[in-house]
PyMOL Python script that loads the backbone (N, CA, C, O; Angstrom):
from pymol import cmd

cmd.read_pdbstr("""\
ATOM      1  N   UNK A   1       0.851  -1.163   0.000  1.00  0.00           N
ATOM      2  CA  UNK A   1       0.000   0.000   0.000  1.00  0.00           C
ATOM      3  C   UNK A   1       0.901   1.232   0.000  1.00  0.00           C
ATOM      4  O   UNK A   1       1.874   1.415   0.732  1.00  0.00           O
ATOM      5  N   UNK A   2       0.486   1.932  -0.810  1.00  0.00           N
ATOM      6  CA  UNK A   2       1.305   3.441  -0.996  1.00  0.00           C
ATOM      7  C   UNK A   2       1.251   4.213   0.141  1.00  0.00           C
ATOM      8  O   UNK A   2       0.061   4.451   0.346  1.00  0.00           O
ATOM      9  N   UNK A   3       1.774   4.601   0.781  1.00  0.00           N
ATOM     10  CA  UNK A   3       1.942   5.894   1.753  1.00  0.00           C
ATOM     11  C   UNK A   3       2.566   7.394   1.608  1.00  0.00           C
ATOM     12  O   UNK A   3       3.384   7.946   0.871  1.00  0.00           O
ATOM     13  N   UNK A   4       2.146   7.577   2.167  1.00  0.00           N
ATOM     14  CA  UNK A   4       2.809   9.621   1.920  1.00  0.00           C
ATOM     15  C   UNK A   4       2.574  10.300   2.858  1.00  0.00           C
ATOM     16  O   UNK A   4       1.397  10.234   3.215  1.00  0.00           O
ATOM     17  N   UNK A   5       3.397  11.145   3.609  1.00  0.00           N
ATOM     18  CA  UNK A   5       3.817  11.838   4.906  1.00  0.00           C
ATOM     19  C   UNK A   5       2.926  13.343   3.906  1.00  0.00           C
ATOM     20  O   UNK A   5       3.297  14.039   2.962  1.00  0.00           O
ATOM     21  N   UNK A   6       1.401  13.284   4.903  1.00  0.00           N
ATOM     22  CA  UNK A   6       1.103  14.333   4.765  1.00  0.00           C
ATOM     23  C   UNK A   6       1.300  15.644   5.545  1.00  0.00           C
ATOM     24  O   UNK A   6       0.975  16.739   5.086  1.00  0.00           O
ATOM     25  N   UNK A   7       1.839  15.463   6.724  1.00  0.00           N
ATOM     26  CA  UNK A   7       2.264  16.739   7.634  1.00  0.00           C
ATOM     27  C   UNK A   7       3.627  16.065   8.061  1.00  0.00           C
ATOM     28  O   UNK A   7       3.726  14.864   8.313  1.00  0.00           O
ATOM     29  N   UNK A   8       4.458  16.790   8.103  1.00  0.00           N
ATOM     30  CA  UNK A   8       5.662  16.380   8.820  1.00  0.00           C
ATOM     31  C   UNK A   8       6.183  17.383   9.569  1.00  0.00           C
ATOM     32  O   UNK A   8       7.182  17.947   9.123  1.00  0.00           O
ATOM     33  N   UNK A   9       5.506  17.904  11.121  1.00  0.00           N
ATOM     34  CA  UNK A   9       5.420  18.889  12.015  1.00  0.00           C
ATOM     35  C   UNK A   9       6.604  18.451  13.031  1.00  0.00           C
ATOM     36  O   UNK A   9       6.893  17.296  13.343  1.00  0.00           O
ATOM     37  N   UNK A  10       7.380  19.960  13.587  1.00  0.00           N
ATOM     38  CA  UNK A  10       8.569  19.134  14.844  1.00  0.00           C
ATOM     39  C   UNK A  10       8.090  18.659  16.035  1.00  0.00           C
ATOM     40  O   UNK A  10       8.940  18.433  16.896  1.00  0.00           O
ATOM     41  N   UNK A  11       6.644  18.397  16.369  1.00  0.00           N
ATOM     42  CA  UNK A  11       5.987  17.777  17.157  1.00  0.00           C
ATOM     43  C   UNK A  11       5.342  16.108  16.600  1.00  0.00           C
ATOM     44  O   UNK A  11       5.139  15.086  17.256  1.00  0.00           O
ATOM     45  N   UNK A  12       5.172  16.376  15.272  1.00  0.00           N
ATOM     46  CA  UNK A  12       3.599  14.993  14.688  1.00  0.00           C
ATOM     47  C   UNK A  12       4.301  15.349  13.201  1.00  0.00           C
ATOM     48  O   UNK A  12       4.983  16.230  12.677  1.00  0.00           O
ATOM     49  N   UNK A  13       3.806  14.344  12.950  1.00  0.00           N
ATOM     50  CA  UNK A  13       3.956  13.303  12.068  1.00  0.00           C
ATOM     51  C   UNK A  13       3.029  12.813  11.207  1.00  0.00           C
ATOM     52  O   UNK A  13       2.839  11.644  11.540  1.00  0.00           O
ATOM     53  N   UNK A  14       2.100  13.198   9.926  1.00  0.00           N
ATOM     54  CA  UNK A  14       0.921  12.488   9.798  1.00  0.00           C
ATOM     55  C   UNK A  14       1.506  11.520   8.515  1.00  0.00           C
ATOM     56  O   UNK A  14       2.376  12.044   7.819  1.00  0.00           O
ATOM     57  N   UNK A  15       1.085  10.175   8.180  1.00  0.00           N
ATOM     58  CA  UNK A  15       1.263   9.663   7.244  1.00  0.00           C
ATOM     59  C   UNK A  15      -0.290   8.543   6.683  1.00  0.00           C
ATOM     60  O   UNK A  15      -0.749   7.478   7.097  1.00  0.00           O
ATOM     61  N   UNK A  16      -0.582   9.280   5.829  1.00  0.00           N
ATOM     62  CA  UNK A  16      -1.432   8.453   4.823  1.00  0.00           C
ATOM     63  C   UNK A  16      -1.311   7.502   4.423  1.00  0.00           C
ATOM     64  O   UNK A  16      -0.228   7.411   3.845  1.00  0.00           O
ATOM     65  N   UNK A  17      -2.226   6.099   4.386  1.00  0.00           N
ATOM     66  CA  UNK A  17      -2.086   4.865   3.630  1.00  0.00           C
ATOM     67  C   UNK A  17      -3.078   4.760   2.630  1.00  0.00           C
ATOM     68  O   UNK A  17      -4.240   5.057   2.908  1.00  0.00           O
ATOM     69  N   UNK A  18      -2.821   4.447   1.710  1.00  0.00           N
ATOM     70  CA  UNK A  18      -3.701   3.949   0.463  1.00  0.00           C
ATOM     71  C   UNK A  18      -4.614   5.044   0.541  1.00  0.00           C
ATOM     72  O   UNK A  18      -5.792   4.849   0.839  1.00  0.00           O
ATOM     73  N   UNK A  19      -4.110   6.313   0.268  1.00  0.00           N
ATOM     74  CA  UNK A  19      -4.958   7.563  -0.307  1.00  0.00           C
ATOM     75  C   UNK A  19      -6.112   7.651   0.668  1.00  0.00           C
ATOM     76  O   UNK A  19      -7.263   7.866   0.287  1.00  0.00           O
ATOM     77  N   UNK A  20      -5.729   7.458   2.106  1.00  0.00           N
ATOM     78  CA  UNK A  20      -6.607   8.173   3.112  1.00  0.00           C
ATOM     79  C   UNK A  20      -7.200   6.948   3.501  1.00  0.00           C
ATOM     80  O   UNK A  20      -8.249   7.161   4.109  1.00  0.00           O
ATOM     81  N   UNK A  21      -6.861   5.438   3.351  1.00  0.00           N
ATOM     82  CA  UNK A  21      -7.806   4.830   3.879  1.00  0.00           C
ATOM     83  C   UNK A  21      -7.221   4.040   5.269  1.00  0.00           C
ATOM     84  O   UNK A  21      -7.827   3.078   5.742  1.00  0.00           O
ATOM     85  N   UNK A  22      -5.982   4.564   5.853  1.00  0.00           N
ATOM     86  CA  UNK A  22      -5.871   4.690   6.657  1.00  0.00           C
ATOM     87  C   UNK A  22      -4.196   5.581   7.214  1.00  0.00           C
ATOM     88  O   UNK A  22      -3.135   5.587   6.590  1.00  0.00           O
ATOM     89  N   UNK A  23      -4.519   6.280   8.631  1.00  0.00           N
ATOM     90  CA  UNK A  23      -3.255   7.330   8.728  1.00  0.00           C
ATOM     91  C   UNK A  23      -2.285   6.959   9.805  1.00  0.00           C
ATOM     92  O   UNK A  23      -2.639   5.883  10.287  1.00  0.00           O
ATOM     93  N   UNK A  24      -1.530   7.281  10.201  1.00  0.00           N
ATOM     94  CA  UNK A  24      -0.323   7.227  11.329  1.00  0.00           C
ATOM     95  C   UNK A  24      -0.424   8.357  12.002  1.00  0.00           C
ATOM     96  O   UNK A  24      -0.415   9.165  11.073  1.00  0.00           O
ATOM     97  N   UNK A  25      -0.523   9.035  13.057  1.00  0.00           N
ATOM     98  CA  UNK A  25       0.047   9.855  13.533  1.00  0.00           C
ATOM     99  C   UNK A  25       0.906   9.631  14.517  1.00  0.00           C
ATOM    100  O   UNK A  25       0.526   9.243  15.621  1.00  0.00           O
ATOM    101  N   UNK A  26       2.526   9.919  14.135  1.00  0.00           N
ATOM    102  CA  UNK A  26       3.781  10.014  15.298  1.00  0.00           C
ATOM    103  C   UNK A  26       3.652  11.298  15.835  1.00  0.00           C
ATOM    104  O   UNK A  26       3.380  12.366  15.286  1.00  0.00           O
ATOM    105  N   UNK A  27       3.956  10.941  17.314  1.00  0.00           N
ATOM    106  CA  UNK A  27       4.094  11.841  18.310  1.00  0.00           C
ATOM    107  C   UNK A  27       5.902  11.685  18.265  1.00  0.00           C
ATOM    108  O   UNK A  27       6.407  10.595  18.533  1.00  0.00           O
ATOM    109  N   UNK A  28       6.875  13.035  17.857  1.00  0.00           N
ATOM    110  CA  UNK A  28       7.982  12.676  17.643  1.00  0.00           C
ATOM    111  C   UNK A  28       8.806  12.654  19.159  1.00  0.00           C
ATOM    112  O   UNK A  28       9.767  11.935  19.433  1.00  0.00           O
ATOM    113  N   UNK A  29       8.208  13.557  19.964  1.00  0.00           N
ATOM    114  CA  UNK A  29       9.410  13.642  21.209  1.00  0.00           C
ATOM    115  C   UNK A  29       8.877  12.210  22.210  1.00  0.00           C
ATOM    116  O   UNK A  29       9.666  11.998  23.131  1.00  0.00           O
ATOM    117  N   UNK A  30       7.800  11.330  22.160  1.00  0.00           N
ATOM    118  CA  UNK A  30       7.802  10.057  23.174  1.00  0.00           C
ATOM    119  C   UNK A  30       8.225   9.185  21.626  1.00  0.00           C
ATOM    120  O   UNK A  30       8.638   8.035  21.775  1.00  0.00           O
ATOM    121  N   UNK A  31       8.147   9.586  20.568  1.00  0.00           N
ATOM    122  CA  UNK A  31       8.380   8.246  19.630  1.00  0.00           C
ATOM    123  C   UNK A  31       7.825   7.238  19.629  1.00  0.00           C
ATOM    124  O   UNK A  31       8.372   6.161  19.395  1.00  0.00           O
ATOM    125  N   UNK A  32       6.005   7.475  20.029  1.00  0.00           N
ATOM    126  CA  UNK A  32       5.154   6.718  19.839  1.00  0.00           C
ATOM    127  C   UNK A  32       3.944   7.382  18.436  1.00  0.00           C
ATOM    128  O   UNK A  32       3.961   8.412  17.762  1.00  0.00           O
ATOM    129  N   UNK A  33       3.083   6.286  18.483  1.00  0.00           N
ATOM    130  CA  UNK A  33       2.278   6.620  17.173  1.00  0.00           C
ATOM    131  C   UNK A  33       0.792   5.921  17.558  1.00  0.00           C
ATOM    132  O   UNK A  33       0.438   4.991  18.282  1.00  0.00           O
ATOM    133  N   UNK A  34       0.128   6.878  16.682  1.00  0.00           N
ATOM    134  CA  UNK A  34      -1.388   5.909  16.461  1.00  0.00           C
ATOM    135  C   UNK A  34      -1.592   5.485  15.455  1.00  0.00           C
ATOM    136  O   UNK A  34      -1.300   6.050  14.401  1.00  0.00           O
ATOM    137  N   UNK A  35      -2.263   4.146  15.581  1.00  0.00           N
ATOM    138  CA  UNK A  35      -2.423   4.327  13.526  1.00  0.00           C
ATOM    139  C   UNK A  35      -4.232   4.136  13.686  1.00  0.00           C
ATOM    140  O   UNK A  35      -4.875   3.773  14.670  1.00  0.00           O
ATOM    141  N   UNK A  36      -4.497   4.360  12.916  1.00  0.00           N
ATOM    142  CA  UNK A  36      -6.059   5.045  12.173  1.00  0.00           C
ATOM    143  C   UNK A  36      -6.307   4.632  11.156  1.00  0.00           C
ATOM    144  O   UNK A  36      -5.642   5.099  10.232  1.00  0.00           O
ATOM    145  N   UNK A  37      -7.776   3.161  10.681  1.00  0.00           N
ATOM    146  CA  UNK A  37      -7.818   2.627  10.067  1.00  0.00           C
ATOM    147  C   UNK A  37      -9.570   2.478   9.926  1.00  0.00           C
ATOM    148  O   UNK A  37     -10.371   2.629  10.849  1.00  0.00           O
ATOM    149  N   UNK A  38      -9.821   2.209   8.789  1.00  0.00           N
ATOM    150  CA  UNK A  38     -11.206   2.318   8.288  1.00  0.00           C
ATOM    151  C   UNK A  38     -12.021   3.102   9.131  1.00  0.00           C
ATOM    152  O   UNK A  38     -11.515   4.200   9.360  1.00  0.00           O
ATOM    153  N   UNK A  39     -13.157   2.901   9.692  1.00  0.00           N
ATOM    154  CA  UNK A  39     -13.870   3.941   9.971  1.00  0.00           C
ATOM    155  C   UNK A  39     -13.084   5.132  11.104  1.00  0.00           C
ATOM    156  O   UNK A  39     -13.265   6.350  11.081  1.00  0.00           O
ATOM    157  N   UNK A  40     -12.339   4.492  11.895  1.00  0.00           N
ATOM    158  CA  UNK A  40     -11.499   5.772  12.698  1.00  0.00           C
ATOM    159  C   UNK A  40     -10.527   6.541  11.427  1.00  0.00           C
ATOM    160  O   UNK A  40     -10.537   7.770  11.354  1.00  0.00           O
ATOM    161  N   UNK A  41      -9.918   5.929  10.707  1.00  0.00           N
ATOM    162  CA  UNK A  41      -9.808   6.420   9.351  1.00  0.00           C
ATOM    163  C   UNK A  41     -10.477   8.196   8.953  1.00  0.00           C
ATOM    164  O   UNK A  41     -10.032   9.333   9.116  1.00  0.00           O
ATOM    165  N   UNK A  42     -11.692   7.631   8.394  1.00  0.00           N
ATOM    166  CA  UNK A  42     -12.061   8.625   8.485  1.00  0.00           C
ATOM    167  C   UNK A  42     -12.595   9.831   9.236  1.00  0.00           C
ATOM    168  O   UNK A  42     -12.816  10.979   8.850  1.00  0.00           O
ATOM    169  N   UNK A  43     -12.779   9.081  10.755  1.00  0.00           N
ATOM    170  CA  UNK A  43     -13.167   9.944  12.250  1.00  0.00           C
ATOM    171  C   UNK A  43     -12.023  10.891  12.159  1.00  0.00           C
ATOM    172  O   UNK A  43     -12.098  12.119  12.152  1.00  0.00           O
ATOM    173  N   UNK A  44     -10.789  10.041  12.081  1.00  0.00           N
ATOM    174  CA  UNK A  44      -9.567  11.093  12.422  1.00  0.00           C
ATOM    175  C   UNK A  44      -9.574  12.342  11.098  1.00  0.00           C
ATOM    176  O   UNK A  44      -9.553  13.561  11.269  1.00  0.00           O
ATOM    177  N   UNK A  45      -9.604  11.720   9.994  1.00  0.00           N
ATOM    178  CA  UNK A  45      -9.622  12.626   9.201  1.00  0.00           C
ATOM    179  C   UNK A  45     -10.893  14.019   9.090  1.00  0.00           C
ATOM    180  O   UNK A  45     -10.617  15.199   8.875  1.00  0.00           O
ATOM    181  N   UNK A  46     -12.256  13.450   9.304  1.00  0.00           N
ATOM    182  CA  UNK A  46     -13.026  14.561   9.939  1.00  0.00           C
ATOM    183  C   UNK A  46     -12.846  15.740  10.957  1.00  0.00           C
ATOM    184  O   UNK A  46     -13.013  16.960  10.931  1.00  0.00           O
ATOM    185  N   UNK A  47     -12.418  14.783  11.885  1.00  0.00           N
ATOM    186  CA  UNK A  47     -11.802  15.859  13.158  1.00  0.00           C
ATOM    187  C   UNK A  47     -10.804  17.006  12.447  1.00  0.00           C
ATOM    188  O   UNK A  47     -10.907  18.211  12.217  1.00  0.00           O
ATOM    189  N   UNK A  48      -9.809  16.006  12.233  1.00  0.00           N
ATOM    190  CA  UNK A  48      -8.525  17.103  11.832  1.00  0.00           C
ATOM    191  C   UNK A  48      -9.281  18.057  10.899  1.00  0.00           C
ATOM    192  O   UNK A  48      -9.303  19.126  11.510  1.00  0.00           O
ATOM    193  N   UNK A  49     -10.104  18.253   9.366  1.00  0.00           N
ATOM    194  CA  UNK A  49     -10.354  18.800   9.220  1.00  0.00           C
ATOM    195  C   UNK A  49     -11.744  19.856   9.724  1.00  0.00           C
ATOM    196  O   UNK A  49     -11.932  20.982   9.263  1.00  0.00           O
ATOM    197  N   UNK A  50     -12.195  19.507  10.260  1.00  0.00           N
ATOM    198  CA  UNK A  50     -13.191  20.461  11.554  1.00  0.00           C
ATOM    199  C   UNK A  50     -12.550  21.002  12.792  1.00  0.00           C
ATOM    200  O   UNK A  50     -13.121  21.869  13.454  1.00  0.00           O
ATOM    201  N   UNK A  51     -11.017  20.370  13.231  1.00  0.00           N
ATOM    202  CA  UNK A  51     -10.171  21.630  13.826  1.00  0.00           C
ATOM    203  C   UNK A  51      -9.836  22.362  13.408  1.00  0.00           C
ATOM    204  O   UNK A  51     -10.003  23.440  13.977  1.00  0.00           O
ATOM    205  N   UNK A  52      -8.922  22.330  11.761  1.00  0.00           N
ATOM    206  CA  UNK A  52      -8.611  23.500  11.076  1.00  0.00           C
ATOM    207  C   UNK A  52      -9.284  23.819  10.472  1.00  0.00           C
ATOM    208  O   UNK A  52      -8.587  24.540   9.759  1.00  0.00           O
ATOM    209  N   UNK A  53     -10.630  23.923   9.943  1.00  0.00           N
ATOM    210  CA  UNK A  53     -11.130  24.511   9.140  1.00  0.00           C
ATOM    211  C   UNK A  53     -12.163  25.668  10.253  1.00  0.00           C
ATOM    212  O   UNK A  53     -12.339  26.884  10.178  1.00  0.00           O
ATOM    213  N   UNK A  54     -12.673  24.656  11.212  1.00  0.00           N
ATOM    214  CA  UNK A  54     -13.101  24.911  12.051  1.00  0.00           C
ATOM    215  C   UNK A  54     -13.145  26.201  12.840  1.00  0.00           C
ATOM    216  O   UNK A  54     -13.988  27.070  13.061  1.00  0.00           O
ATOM    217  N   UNK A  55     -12.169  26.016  13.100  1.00  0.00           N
ATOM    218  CA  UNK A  55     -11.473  26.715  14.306  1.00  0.00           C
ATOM    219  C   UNK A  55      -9.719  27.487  13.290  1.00  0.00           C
ATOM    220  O   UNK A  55      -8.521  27.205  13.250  1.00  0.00           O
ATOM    221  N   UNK A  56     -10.793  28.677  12.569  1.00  0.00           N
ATOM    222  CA  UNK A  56      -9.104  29.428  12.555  1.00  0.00           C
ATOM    223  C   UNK A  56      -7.592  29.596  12.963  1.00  0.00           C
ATOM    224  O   UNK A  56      -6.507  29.639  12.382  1.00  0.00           O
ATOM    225  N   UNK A  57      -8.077  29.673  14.291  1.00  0.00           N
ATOM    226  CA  UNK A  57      -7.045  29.992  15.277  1.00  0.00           C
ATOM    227  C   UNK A  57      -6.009  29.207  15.766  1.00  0.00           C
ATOM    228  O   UNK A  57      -4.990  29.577  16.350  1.00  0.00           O
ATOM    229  N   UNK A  58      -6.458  27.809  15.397  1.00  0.00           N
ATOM    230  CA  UNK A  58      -5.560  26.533  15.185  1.00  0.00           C
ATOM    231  C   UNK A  58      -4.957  26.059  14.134  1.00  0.00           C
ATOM    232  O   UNK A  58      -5.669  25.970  13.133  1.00  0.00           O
ATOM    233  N   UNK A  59      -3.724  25.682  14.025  1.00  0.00           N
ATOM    234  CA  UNK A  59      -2.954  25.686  13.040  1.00  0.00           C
ATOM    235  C   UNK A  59      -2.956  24.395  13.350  1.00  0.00           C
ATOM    236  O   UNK A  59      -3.490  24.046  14.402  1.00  0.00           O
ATOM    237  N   UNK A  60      -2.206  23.206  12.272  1.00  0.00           N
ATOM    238  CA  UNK A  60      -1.625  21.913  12.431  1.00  0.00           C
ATOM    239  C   UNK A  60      -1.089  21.165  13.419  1.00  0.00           C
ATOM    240  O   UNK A  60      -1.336  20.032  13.830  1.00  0.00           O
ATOM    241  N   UNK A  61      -0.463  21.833  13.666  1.00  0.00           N
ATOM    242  CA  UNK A  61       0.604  21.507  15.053  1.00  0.00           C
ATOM    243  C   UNK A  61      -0.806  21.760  16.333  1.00  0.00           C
ATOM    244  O   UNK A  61      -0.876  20.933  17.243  1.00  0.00           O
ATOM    245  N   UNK A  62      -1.544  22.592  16.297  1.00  0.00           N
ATOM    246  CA  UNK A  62      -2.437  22.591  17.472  1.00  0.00           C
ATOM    247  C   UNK A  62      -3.524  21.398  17.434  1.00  0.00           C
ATOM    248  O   UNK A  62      -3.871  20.603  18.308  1.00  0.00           O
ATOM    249  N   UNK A  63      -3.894  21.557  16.213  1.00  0.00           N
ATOM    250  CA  UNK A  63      -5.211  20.166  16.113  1.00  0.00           C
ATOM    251  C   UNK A  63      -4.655  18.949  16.615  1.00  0.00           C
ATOM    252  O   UNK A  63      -5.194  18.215  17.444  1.00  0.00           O
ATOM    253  N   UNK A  64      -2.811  18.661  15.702  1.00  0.00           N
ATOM    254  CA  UNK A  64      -2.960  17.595  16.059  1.00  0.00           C
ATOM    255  C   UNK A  64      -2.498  16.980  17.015  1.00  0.00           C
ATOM    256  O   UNK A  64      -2.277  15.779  17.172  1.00  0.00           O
ATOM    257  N   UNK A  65      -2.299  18.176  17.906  1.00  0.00           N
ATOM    258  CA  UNK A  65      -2.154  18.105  19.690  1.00  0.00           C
ATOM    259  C   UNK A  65      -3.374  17.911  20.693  1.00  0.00           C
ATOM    260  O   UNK A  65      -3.356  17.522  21.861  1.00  0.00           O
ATOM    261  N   UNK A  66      -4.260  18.234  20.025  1.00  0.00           N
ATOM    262  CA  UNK A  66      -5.987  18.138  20.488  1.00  0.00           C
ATOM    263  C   UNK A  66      -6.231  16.582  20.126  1.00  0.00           C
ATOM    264  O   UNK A  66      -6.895  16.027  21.001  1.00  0.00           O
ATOM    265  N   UNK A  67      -5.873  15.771  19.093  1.00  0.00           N
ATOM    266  CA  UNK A  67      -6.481  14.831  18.746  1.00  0.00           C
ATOM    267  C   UNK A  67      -5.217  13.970  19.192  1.00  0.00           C
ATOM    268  O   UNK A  67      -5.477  12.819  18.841  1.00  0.00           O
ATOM    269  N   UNK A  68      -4.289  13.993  19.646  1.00  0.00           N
ATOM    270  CA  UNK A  68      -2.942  13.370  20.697  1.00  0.00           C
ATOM    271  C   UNK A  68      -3.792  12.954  21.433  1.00  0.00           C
ATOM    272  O   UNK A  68      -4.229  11.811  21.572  1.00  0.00           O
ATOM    273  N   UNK A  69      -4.209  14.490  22.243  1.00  0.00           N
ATOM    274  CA  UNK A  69      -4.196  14.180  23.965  1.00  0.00           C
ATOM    275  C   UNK A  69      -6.275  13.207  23.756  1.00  0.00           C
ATOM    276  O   UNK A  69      -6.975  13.075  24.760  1.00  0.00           O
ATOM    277  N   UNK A  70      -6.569  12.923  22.917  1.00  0.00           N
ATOM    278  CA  UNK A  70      -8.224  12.620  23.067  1.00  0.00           C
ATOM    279  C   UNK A  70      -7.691  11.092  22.675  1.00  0.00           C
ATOM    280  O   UNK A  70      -8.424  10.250  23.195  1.00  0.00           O
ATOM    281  N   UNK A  71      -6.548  10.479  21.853  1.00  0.00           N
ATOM    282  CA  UNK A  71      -6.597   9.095  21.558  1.00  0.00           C
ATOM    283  C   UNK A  71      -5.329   8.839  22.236  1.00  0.00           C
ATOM    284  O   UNK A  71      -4.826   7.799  21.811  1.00  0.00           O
ATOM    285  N   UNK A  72      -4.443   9.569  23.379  1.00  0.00           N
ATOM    286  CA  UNK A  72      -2.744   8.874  24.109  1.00  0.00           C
ATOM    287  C   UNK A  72      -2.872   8.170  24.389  1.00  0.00           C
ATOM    288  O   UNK A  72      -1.858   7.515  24.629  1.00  0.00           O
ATOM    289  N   UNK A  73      -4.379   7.444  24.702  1.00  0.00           N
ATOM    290  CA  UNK A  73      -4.005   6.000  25.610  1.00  0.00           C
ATOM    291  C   UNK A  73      -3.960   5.113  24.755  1.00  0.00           C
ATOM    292  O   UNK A  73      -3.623   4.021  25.212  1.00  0.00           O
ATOM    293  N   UNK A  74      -4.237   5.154  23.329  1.00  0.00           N
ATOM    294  CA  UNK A  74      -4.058   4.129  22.239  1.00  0.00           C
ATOM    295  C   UNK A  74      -2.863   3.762  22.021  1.00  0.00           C
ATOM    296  O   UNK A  74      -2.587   2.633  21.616  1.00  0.00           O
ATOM    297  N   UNK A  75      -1.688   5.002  22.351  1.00  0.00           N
ATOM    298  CA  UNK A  75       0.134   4.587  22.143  1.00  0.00           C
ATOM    299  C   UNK A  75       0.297   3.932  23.289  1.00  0.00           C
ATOM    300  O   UNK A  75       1.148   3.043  23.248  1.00  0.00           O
ATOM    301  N   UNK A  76      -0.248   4.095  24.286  1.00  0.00           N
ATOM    302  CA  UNK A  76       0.927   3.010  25.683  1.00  0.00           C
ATOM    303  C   UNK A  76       0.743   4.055  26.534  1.00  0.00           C
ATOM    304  O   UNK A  76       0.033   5.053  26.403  1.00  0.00           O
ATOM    305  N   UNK A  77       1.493   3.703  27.460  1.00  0.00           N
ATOM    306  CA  UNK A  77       1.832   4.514  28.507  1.00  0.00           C
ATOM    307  C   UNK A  77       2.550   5.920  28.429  1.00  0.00           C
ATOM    308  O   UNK A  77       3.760   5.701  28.469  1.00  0.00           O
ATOM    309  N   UNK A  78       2.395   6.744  28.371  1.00  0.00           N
ATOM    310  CA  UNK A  78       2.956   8.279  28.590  1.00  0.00           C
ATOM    311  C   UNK A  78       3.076   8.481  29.609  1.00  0.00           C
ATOM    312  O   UNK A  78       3.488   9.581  29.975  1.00  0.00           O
TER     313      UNK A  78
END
""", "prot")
cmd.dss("prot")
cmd.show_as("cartoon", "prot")
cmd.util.cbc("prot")
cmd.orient("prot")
C-alpha cells in the first residue's frame, strides 16, 4: 500500500495509507504513534479537518495536539 507523509510537524507526524484509507500519527518527542484505520480512518480525518477549518485559530501543530491528547491512551503509557 502506498503511503505519503502528509504533515511532517517538529511535534507529529501524519502519514497516509492507500490515499486516506488509513493514517499514522507520530508523536515525535515520546516516539510513539497511532495508527487510524477504516472507519477511525475517516473519524480522524473529519476531526482534523473540523479543527482547522473549524477553528481558525488553530494551526496543524495545534489540532494535532488536540487529537494526541483525546486518543494517548491508544500509544501506551505516557
Amino acid at each position: 500500500m502506498k503511503s505519503c507523509v502528509i504533515h511532517d510537524l517538529p511535534e507529529f507526524s501524519v502519514t497516509s495509507y492507500g490515499n486516506g484509507l488509513a493514517y499514522c500519527l507520530a508523536h515525535k518527542p515520546s516516539q510513539r504513534d497511532i495508527f487510524f484505520q477504516e472507519d477511525d480512518a475517516a473519524q480522524f480525518r473529519d476531526e482534523l479537518d473540523a479543527l482547522t477549518q473549524g477553528t481558525p485559530a488553530l494551526d496543524y501543530g495545534d489540532a494535532l495536539r488536540v487529537i494526541w491528547s483525546d486518543y494517548a491512551h491508544c500509544a501506551g503509557d505516557l
